[in-house]
C-alpha positions in Angstrom: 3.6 -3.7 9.4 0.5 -1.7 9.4 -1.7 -0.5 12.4 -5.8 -0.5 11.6 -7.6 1.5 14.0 -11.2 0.8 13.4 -14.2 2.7 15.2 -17.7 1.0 15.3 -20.6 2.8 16.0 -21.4 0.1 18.7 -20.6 0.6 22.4 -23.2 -1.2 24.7 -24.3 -4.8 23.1 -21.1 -6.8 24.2 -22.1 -10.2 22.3 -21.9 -8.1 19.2 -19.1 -6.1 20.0 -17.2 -9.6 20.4 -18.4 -11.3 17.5 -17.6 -8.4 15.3 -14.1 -8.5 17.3 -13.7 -12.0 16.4 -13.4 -11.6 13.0 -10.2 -10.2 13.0 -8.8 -13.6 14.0 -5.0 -13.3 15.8 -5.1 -9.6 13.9 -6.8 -7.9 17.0 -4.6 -6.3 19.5 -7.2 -4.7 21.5 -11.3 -3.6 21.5 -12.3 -0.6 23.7 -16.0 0.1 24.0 -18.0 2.7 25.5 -21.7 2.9 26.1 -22.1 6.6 26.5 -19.8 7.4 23.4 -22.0 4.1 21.7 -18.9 3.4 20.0 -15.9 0.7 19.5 -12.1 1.0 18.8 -10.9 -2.4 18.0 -6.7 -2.2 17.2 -6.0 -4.3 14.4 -3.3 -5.1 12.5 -2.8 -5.4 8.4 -5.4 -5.2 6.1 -7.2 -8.5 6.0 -8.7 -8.2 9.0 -9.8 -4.6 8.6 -12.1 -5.8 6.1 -13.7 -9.1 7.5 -14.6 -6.6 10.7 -16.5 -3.7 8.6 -18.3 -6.1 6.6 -19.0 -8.1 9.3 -20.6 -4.4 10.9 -21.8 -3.3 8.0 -24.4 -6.8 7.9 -24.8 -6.1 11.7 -25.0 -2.5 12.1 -27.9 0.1 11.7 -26.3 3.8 11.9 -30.5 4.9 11.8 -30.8 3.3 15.1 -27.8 4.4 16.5 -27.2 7.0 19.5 -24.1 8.4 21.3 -22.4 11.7 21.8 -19.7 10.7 20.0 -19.7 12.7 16.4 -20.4 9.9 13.1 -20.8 9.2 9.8 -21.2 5.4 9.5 -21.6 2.2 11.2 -17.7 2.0 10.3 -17.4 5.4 10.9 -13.6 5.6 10.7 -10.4 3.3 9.3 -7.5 4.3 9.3 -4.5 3.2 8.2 -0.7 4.0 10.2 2.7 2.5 9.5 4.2 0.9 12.1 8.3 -0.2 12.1 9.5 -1.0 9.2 6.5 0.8 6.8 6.2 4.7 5.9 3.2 6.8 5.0 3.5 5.4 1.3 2.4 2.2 2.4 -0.2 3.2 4.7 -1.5 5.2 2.0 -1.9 2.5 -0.1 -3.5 0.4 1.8 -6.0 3.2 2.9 -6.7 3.7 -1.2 -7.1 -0.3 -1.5 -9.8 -0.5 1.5 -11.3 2.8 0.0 -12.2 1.0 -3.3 -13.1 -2.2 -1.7 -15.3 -0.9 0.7 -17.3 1.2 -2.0 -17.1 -1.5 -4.8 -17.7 -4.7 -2.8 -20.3 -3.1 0.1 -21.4 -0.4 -1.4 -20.6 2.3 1.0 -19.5 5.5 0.2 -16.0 6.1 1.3 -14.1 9.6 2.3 -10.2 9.8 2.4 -8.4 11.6 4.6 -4.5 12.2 5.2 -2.5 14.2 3.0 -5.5 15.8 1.1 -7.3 16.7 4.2 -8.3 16.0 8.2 -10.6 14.2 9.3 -12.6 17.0 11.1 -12.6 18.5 7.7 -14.3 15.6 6.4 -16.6 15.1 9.5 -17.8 18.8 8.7 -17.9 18.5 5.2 -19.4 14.9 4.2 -22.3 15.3 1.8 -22.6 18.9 2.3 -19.2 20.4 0.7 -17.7 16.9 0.0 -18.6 14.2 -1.8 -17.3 10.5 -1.5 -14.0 10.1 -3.1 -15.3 6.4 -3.8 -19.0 4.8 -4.0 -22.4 6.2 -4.0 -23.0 10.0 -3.9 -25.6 9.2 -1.0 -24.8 7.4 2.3 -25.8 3.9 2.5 -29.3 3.1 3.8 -27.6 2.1 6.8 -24.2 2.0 6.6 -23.9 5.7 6.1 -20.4 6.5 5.0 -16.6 5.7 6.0 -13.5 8.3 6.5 -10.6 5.8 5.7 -7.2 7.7 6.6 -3.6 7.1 6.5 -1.8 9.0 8.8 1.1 8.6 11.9 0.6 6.9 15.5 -1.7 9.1 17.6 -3.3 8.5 21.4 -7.0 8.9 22.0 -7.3 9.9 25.4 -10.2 10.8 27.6 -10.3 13.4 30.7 -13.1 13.1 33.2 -13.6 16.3 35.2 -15.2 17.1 38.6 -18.0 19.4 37.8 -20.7 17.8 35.2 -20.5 21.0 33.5 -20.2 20.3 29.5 -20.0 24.1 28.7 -16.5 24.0 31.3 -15.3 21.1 29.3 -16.3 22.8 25.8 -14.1 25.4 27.0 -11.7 23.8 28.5 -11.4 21.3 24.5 -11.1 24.7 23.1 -8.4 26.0 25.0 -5.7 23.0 24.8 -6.9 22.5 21.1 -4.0 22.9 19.3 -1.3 21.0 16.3 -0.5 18.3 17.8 -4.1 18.1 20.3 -7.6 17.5 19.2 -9.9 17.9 21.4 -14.1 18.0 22.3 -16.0 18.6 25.2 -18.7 16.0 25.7 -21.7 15.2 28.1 -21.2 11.2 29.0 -24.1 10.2 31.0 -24.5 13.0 33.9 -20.4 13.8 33.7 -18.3 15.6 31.5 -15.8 14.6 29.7 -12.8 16.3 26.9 -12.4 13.8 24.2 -8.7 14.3 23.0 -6.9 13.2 20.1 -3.3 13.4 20.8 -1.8 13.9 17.5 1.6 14.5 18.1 2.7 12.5 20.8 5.8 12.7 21.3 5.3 16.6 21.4 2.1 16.9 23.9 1.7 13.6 25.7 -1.0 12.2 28.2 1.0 13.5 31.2 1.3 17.2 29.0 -1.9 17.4 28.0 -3.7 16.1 31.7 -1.7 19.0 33.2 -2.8 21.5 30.7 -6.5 20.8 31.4 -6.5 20.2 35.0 -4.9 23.6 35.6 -7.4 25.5 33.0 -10.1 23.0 34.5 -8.7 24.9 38.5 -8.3 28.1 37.7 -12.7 27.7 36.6 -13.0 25.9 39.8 -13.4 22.4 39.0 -10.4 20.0 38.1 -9.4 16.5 36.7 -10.6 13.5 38.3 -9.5 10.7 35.9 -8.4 9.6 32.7 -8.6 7.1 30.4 -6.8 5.8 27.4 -8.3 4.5 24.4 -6.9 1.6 22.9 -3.0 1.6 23.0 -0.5 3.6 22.9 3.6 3.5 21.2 6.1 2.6 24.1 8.0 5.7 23.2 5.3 7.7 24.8 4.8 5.4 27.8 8.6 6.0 28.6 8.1 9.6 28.5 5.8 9.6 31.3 7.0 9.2 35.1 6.4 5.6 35.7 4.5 6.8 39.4 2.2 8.4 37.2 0.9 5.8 35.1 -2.0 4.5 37.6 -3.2 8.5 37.6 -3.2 8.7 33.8 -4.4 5.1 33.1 -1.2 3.6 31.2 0.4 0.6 31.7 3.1 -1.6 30.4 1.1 -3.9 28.9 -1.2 -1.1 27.0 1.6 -0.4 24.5 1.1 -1.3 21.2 4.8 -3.7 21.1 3.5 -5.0 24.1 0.4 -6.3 22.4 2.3 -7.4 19.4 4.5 -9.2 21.3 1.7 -10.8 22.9 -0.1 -12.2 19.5 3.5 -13.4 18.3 3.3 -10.3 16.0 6.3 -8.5 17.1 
């Protein structure tokens, strides 16, 4: 089985949000949106469902009118593609080459892959300046704009909210814990500040690891962590890792794990 995490550069109308949800079917295991970010994760699974949701954005979406301090390249800004039990990085990449073509031949959007060949922060720095679209149009769509379809392993997006509304503290603090298995940005979300954190590894630097990390960095500058918040789901492995009287602190539950959701949709 194969996990689809797709991000929409949408975040505040809700009907729309829904609607473009909605056509997943029983393939959705979860939407987050965020108005400050402007911007959508909705958890699929398989890769039906990946593709009735961008082109249902795509006919929605206008990436010219779109703001948010989250960094983008399309109204489907990013797809990508992770094997869950019982699948390996072969089939994910498969299905990210399949949704690559389809997405350039059938909407005509130009697509960028990422995974083996490169990151994704490669090809948010490079796109139409040092790289061109490894499928579709040389230009961006009129208002599409482009799409980085990936394959690549489970990760945890994860936000940290600190005291001080000081975005140069949190710039610091993203550059400090950024790392293998951490990605991380420091972002102004309406008058706080927030690091944006890609946990890439897991099972190496997990929520718990990686709140501690800033929240010290974040003291020793005078300010500290004052919430967090996860982003979609997360594997159960990682949940057990963490100190079940911490959960509430670093916004994980039981029921926020991907099996859980699974389970849930008779998917499991």
């Amino acid at each position: 089985m194969l996990e689809c995490v797709v991000n929409i550069s949408e975040g505040r109308d809700q009907d729309l949000i829904a609607r473009l949800a909605a056509a997943a079917g029983r393939a959705l295991l979860d939407v987050h949106a965020d108005e400050h970010h402007n911007r959508s994760v909705l958890t699929l699974v398989g890769e039906d469902a990946p593709r009735a949701v961008t082109r249902a954005a795509v006919a929605a979406l206008d990436l010219g009118r779109h703001e948010g301090v989250h960094p983008r390249i399309g109204v489907v800004d990013v797809v990508p593609f992770v094997p869950l039990a019982g699948d390996d990085a072969a089939t994910a990449l498969g299905a990210r080459d399949r949704f690559a073509t389809w997405a350039a031949d059938e909407l005509g959007v130009p697509t960028f892959l990422y995974g083996p060949e490169r990151s994704l922060p490669e090809v948010r720095r490079g796109a139409f300046t040092t790289l061109w679209p490894d499928h579709g149009p040389a230009a961006p769509h009129p208002t599409a704009g482009a799409i980085a379809v990936g394959a690549r392993p489970l990760l945890v997006a994860y936000n940290l909210w600190l005291a001080a509304p000081d975005v140069a503290l949190a710039r610091r603090l993203a550059a400090a814990v950024r790392g293998p298995s951490v990605r991380a940005l420091g972002l102004p979300v309406g008058d706080r500040a927030q690091v944006s954190l890609n946990l890439i590894d897991p099972a190496t630097t997990g929520p718990a690891a990686v709140y501690d990390l800033v929240d010290r960095a974040a003291r020793h500058a005078g300010s500290h962590v004052v919430g967090a918040e996860l982003v979609g789901l997360l594997p159960e492995a990682v949940l057990r890792a963490v100190d079940e009287e911490r959960w509430g602190q670093l916004d994980l539950a039981a029921g926020r794990t991907i099996e859980a959701r699974l389970a849930a949709a008779g998917l499991g």
